[in-house]
C-alpha positions as CSV (number, residue, x, y, z in Angstrom):
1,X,-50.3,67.5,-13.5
2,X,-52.9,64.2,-14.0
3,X,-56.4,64.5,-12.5
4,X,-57.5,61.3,-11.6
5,X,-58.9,59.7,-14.7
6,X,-54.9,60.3,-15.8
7,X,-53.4,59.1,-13.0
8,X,-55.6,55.2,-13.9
9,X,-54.7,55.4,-17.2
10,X,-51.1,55.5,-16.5
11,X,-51.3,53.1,-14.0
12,X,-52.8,50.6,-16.0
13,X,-50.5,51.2,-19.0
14,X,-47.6,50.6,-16.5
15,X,-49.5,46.9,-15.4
16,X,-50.4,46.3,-19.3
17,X,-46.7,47.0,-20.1
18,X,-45.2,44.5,-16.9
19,X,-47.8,41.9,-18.1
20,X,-46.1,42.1,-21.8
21,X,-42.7,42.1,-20.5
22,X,-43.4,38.9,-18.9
23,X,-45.4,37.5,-21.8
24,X,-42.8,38.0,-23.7
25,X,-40.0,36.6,-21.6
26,X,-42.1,33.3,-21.7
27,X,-42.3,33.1,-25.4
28,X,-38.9,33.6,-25.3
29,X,-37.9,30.9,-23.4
30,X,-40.2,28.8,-24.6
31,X,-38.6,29.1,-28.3
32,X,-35.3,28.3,-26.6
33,X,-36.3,25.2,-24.9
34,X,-37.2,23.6,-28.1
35,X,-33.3,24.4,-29.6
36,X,-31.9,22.9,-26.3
37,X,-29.8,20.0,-26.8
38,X,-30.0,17.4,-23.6
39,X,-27.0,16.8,-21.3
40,X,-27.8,13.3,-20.1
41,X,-26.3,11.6,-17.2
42,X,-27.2,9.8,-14.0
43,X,-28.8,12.3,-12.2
44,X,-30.4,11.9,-8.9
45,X,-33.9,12.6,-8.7
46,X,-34.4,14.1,-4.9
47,X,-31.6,16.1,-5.3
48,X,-33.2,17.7,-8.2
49,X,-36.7,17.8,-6.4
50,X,-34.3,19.6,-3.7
51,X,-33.3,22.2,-5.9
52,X,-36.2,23.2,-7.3
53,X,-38.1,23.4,-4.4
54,X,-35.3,25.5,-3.2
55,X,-36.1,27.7,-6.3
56,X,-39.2,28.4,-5.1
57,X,-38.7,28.9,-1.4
58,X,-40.8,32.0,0.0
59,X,-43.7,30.8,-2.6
60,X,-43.9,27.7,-0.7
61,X,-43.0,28.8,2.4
62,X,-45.6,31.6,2.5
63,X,-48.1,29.5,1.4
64,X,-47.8,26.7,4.4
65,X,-47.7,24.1,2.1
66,X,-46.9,20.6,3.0
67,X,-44.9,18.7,0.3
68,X,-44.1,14.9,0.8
69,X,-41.9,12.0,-0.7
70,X,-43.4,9.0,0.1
71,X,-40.2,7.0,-1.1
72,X,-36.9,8.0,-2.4
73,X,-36.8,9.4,-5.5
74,X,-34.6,7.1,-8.3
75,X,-31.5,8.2,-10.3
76,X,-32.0,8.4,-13.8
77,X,-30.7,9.2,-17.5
78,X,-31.5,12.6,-18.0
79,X,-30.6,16.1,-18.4
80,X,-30.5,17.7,-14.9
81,X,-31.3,21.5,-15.3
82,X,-34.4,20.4,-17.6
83,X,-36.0,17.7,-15.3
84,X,-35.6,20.5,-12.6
85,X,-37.7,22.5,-14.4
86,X,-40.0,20.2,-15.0
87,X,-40.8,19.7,-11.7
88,X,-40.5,23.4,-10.0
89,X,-42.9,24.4,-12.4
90,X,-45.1,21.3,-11.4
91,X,-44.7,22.2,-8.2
92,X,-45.3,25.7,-8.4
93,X,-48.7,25.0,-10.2
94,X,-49.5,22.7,-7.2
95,X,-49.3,25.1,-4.8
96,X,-50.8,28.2,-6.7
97,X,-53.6,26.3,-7.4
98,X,-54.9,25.4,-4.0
99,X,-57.7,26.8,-2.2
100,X,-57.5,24.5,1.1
101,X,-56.5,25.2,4.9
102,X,-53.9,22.3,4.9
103,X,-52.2,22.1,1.1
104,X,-50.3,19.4,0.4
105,X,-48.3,18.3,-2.8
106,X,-46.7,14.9,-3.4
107,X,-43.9,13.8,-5.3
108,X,-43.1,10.3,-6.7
109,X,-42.8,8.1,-9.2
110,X,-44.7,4.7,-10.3
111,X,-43.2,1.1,-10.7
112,X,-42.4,-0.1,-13.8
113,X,-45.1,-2.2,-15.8
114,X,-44.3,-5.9,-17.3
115,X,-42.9,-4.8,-20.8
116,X,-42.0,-1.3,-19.6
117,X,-39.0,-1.7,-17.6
118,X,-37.2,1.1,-19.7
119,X,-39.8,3.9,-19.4
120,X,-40.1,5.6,-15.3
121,X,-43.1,7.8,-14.8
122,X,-43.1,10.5,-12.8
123,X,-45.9,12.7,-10.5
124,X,-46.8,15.9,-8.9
125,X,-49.6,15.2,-6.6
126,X,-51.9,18.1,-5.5
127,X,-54.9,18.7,-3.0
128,X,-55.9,21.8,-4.7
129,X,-58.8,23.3,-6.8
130,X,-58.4,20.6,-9.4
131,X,-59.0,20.9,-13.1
132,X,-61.8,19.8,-15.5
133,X,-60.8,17.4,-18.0
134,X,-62.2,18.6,-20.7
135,X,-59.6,20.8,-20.8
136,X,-57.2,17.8,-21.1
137,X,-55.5,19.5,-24.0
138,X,-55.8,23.1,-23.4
139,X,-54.0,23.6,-19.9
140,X,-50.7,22.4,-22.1
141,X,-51.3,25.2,-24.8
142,X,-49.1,28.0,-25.1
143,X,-50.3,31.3,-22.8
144,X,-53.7,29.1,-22.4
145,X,-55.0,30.0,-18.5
146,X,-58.2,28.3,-17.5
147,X,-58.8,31.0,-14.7
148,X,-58.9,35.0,-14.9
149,X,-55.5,36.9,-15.6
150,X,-54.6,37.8,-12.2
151,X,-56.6,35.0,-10.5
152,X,-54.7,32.8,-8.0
153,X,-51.5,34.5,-8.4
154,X,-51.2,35.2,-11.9
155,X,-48.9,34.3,-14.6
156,X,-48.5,34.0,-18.5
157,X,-49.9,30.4,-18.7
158,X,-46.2,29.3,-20.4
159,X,-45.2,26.9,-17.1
160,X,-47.1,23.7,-18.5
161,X,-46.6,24.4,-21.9
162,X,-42.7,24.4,-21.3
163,X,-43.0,21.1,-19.3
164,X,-44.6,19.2,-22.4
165,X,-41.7,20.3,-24.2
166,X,-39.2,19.4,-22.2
167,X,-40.6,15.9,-21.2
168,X,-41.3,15.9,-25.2
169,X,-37.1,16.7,-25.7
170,X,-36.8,13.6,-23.7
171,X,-39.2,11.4,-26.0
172,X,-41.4,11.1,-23.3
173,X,-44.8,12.7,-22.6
174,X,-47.2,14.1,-20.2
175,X,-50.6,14.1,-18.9
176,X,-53.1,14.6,-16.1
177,X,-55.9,13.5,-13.7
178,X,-58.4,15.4,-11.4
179,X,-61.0,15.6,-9.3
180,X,-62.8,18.9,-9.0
181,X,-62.4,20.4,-5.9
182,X,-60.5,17.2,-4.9
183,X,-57.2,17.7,-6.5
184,X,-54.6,16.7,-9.9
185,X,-52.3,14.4,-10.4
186,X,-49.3,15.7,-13.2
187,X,-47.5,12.6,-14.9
188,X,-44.3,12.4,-16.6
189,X,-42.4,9.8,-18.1
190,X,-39.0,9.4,-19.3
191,X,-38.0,6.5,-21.9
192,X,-34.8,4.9,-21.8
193,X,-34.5,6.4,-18.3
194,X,-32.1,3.6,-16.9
195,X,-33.6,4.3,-14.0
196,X,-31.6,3.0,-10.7
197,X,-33.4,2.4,-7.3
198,X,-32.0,4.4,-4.5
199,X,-29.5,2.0,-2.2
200,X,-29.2,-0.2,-5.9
């Protein structure tokens, strides 16, 4: 029989041994996504946003969280099961990092620029905690959490680190912007997109 003192150790072993298992998992899918080839073809964004959203479900659900489209999304050249991985993880940072009553993520895209008609940017809008910038480089790193391990939820700091590699498999590349306490703003963008206007 354990006494008490026992009885922690063993629990904590059991947490230290989860956390590894998952730590792992991420490294290993993380080496995979850089042997991926792409499938590209037309692909139609909101039904992608759909999906993942539909991934995450009760996360979202039990979290009250309202997400809005402002316009519908385009249809592009690109390899579906990768873009929607892209954006559930977007969108499951959005919501795990939020801290107010009424949370709210947004998803669009931007209008071309003159001279830029090939490449479509992408965003993942957020009213949450926000994020410094000087860590404009770090929150992309590999296992790299700007917060304590099991703060806001958790997790093995792999999600953003995956989504730079897989915008990256499509030549394209990410970034953010935030406001403390205010909120970020994910971007994406995809070159050579061919991007098609819904109703086009």
């Amino acid at each position: 029989p354990l006494d008490a003192q026992g009885r922690e150790r063993i629990d904590a072993m059991l947490r230290l041994t989860v956390r590894m298992d998952s730590l792992l998992d991420a490294l290993l899918h993380f080496s995979r996504v850089g042997r991926l080839s792409l499938a590209r073809q037309p692909i139609a964004l909101g039904d992608v946003v759909a999906e993942a959203t539909d991934m995450l479900g009760a996360s979202l659900l039990g979290r009250d969280i309202d997400v809005q489209i402002p316009r519908p999304l385009p249809t592009i050249s690109c390899d579906r099961i990768r873009v929607r991985e892209v954006f559930a993880n977007l969108i499951s940072n959005a919501a795990k990092y939020n801290d107010k009553p009424q949370r709210r993520i947004e998803i669009g895209y931007l209008d071309p620029v003159d001279g830029a008609d090939n490449v479509s940017t992408f965003y993942v809008r957020d009213n949450g905690i926000g994020i410094d910038t000087k860590h404009s480089e770090r929150v992309f790193m590999m296992f790299k959490r700007l917060h304590t391990r099991d703060a806001y939820g958790g997790g093995s700091g792999a999600g953003l680190a995956i989504v730079k590699k897989l915008v990256e498999q499509h030549n394209g590349h990410s970034w953010f912007t935030s406001d403390v306490g205010v909120g970020t703003t994910f971007y994406f963008t995809l070159p050579g997109a061919g991007m098609k206007q819904p109703g086009a």
